[in-house]
C-alpha positions, -999 to +999 in steps of 0.1 A: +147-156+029+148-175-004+179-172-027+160-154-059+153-123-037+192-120-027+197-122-066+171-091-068+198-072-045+229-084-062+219-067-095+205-041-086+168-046-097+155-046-057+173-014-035+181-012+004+154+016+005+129-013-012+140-041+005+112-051+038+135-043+072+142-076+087+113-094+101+090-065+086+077-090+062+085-124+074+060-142+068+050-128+037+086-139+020+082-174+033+049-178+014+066-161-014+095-187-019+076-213-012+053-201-043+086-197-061+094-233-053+060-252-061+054-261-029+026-239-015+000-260+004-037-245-004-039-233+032-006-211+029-021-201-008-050-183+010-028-172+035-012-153+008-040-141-008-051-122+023-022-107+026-019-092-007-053-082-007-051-068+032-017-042+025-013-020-005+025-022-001+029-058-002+003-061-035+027-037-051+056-062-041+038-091-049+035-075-087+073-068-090+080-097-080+061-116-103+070-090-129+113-101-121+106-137-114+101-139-151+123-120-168+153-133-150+138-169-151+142-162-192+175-143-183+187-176-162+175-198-184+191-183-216+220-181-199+223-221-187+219-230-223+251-205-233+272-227-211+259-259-217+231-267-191+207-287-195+184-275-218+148-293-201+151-274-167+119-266-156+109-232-150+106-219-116+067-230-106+060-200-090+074-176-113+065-190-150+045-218-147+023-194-125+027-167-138+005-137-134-019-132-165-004-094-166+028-106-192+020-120-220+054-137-222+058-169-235+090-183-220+087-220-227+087-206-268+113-183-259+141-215-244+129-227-277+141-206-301+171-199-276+180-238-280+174-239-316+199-210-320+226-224-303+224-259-313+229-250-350+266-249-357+283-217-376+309-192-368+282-168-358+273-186-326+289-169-300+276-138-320+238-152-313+248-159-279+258-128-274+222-113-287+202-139-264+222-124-232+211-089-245+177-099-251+177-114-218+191-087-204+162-062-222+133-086-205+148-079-169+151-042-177+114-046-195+101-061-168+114-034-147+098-008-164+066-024-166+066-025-127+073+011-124+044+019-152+016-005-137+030+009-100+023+040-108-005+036-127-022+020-098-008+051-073-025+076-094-059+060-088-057+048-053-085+022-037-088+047-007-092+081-018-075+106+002-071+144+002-049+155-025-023+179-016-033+207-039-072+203-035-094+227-019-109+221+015-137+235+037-142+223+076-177+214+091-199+186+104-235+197+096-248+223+076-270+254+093-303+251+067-330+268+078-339+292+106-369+314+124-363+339+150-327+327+155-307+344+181-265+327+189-247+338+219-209+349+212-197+372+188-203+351+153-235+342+145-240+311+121-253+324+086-282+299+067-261+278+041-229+277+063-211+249+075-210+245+111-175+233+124-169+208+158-182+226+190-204+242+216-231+261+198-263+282+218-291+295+204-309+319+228-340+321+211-359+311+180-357+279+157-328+264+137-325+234+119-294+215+114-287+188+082-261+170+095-236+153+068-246+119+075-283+131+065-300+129+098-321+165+102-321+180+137-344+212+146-332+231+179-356+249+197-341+277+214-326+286+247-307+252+238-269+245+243-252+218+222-218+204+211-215+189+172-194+161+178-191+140+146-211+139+114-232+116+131-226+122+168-237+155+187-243+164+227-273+181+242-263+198+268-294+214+276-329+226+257-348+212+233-345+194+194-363+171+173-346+146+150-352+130+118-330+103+107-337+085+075-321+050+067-289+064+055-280+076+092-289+048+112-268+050+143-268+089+147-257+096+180-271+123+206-254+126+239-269+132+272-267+144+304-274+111+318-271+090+290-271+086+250-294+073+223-284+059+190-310+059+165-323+028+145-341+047+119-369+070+139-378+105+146-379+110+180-373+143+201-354+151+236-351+173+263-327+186+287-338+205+313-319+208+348-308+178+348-341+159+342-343+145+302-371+137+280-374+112+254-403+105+234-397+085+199-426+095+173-415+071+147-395+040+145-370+029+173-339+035+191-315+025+219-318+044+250-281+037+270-287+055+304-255+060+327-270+037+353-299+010+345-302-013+312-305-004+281-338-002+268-351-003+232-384+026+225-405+025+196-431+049+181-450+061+210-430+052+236-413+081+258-391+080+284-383+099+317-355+105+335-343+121+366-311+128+387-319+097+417-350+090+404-339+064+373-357+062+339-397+057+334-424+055+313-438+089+306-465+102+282-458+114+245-463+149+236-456+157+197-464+190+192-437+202+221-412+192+196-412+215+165-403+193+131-388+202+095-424+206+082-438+232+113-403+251+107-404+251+071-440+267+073-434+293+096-402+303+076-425+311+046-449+331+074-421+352+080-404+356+044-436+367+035-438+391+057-404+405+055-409+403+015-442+428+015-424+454+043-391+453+016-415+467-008-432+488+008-400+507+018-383+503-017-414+521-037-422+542-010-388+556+000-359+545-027-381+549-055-390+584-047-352+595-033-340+630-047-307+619-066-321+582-075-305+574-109-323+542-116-334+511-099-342+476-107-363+455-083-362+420-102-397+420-092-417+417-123-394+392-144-410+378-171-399+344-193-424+360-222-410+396-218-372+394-215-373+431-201-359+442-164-381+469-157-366+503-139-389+511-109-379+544-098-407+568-105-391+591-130-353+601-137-351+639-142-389+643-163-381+613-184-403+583-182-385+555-161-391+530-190-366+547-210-341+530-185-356+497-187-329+467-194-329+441-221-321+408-208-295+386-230-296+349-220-301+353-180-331+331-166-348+340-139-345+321-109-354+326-070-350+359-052-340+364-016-373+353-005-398+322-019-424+352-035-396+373-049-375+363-087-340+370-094-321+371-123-292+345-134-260+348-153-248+317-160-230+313-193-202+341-210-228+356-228-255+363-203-260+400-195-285+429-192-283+454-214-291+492-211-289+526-215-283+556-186-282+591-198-269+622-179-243+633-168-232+633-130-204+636-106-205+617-076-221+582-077-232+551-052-238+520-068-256+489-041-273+459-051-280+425-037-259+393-052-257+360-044-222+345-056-218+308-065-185+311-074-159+341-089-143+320-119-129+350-140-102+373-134-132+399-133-163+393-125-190+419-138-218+436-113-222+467-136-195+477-165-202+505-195-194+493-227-162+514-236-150+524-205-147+560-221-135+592-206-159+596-167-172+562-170-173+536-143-166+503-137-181+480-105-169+441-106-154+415-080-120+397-084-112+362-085-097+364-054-132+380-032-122+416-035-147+446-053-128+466-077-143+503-092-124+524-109-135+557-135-114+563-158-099+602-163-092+605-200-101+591-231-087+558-248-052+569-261-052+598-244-021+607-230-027+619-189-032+601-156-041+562-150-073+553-136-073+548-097-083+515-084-098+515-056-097+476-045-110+465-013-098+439+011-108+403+003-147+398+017-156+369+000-147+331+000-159+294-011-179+295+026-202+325+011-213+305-023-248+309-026-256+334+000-270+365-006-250+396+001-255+430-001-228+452-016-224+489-025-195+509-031-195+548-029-173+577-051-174+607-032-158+638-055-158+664-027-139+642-001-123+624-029-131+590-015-141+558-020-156+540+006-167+499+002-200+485+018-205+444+024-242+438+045-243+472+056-206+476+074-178+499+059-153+478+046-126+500+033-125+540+025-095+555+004-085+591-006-083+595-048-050+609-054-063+646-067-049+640-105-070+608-108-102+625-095-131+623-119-151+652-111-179+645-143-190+610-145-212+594-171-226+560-181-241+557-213-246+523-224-241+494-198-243+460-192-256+445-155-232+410-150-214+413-179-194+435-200-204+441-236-167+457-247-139+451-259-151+432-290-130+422-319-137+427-358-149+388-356-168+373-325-148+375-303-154+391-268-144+394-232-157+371-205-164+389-175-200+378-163-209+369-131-214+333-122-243+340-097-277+362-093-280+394-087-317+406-072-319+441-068-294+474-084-294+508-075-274+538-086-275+572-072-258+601-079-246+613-047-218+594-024-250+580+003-240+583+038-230+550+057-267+553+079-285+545+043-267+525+030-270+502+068-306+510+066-311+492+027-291+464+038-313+461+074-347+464+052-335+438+025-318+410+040-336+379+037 
């Protein structure tokens, strides 16, 4: 260990806690003096250079040491010519007459103006003297600093990136993307959007197609059982799939009974069926490793058989038993279609016409040249349903919960519909279909009158996934009871963003209940305390995603819109029962 870095200890500029354990960093210090000393060959110089560049630690050494080596060369040097030394001793050649490009310091000038000052007589030397030991003393304490800055400077923006300990994080390997027919054994069935986590996964029946994060693009074709592995390594275990993997995802994995292949850029497909696999390759090439025989490379149009005692053999290519993205994605549309024309048939033949049917907005009939949501219920008590119809403020339309159906966005703090509900009512139910990207406000608006007056109700979500309605009792600076808040339990998180969701909330005055609805299922009912009951309800004016009031004497106003779509609203004025409201969702869902 050289001298300077037992100098580093002495005062106090290196700590124990610092300092490498001995041997930790051996070989490292050697280099080190011997850069100190001049007498680094150019093999041992490489040597060093991989070692800084191969540990984060050590580069962060290698800086302070540089940093030191030249302040306390100054410091030393200063100090030599105080007490007479001789005033041409070379620098240290490792520490100034290499030194790193980082300090601009200039020391040769500095032992300049240091020799100059003490070489000139007066009764002020030992005064100067003094003030050269400080300075020297500053540089070392300089230096010091500047370590800890450029240290920490180069901490906050790592070369490797990690997880931070206050950021957000989701689980999964692939993402579920697409899907026809699609039925999953066990209690949770995957939702289309959702990230799909390491595991066994069956599909009993249908199609479902898989984008896994390394970009290769996998279509199941039910009864198959498989295990996601890796982002780029998954197990068939048995059943059917077709793969696309573009360059990106060279090397994606799929395990076999009997076997594996790694992809090489192809789309091939395989098959597992008691025992006996299948693999055909439809484009490009991969390895095919079976557990016993040699490894054999198959390009397009090449397939592969293999059986339990029988070994692996040529066998004939058959395409169209493997479904790809393309068939999938075309029999998806078949069946959106069709589940798009039977929604509207039962909206305008059943909702449209029901008994206590307030108003209702399809977002069918969106128009970029007509900025009016039209309300499609067939009349609200004689008056003409237009009368009801919404004025769109900045939403854009934007896709529905099927390819032929439109939506409406709200985007930005201003966007809103606005419009106008007469009447007077008592209880109410209030459903419609949104699709969340994210809840970024405290409260996020689904429908909100303007005033919030004396019977009039508000339906929003919180930041934290919850739906919140509330009517309030008396007027604004009225003295009497609060509002009750009837908040349900958290339903939504980051894993839902984007995905439609049905959601309808119900205030029932003769039970004095309300009851929360998320895809159909009850998912919370509370008793009004009888002094906050509401028995007449009203809604006047209204904004849909947003909420028009409070606004200041300036231009000023709240921002409570929703950062998502909404695509279908409904209010009635009756508490529905649960059977309905199931039904709507059941007839609706995409």
């Amino acid at each position: 260990m050289c001298s300077k870095t037992h100098v580093y200890r002495r005062v106090g500029i290196m700590s124990e806690s610092e300092f490498p354990k001995p041997g930790e960093f051996a070989s490292f210090e050697e280099l080190l003096c011997d850069y100190d000393a001049g007498d680094l060959t150019e093999e041992n110089a490489e040597r060093l250079r991989g070692i800084i560049r191969g540990s984060a630690e050590l580069r962060k050494r290698f800086v302070e040491h540089q940093l030191i080596s030249v302040a306390l060369s100054n410091a030393i040097g200063s100090l030599e010519s105080l007490s007479g030394g001789s005033d041409d001793a070379p620098l240290p050649a490792g520490s100034a007459g290499q030194q790193s490009p980082l300090l601009a310091v200039d020391i040769a000038a500095e032992n300049e103006r240091t020799k100059a000052s003490i070489s000139r007589p007066g009764r002020n030397a030992w005064h100067r003297m003094m003030l050269a030991a400080a300075a020297s003393l500053f540089l070392i304490v300089g230096a010091r600093w500047l370590y800890l800055e450029v240290t920490s400077a180069s901490e906050s923006q790592p070369e490797n990136l990690g997880i931070l300990d206050d950021e957000p994080t989701a689980r999964g390997l692939a993402i579920l993307s697409n899907s026809v027919g699609a039925q999953w054994a066990g209690e949770k069935t995957p939702l289309i959007g959702e990230a799909l986590t390491r595991g066994k996964f069956a599909l009993t029946e249908g199609l479902a197609q898989l984008e896994f994060f390394c970009g290769a693009t996998v279509v199941l074709d039910g009864p198959t059982e498989f295990e996601l592995l890796s982002p780029m390594h998954a197990r068939v275990l048995s059943g059917r799939l077709r793969a696309e993997v573009p360059p990106a995802a060279r090397g994606f994995t799929i395990d076999l009974p009997d076997g594996r292949v790694i992809d090489l850029g192809t789309e091939f497909g395989v098959e597992v069926d008691q025992g006996n696999t299948n693999i055909q390759v439809f484009d490009g090439k991969l390895e095919y490793l079976p557990e016993s025989g040699p490894k054999r490379l198959l390009t397009a149009g090449e397939a592969v058989a293999n059986s339990p005692g029988g070994g692996a053999r040529d066998d004939s290519l058959t395409p169209n038993k493997f479904v790809d993205v393309a068939s999938l994605s075309a029999r998806a549309q078949e069946r959106d279609k069709a589940n798009y024309e039977a929604w509207q048939d039962y909206l305008y033949g059943g909702v449209s016409k029901h008994a206590s049917l307030v108003a209702l907005y399809a977002f069918d009939s969106l128009s970029d040249q007509h900025r009016r949501l039209v309300c499609d219920a067939t009349s609200i008590s004689g008056m003409p349903a237009s009368e009801l119809d919404g004025a769109i403020v900045g939403a854009q339309q934007g896709p529905g919960r099927w390819t032929h159906k439109s939506a409406l966005q709200f985007k930005h703090p201003g966007d809103r519909v606005r419009l106008v509900v007469p009447g007077k009512f008592s209880s109410l139910t209030f459903c419609c279909w949104a699709r969340i990207d994210s809840l970024d406000r405290q409260y996020n608006s689904l429908f909100l009158t303007d005033g919030y007056n004396q019977g009039e109700p508000h339906w929003q979500l919180l930041k934290s996934g919850q739906i919140y309605f509330s009517v309030r009792p008396t007027e604004p600076g009225q003295t009497g009871p609060r509002d009750h808040k009837s908040i349900s339990p958290v339903f939504w998180n980051t894993k839902m963003s984007g995905k439609w969701v049905h959601l309808a909330t119900t205030y029932d005055v003769e039970t004095r209940e309300v009851v929360h609805y998320v895809n159909g299922d009850e998912l919370s009912r509370e008793t009004i305390p009888a002094e906050m009951l509401v028995a007449e309800t009203r809604i006047g004016a209204a904004s849909i995603g947003n909420w028009a009031q409070p606004t200041q004497t300036d231009d000023e106003f709240a921002i409570r819109n929703l950062n998502g779509s909404i695509d279908e609203l409904a209010v009635f004025s009756e508490a529905l029962p649960a059977e309905l409201i199931m039904e709507m969702y059941r007839n609706g869902r995409p």
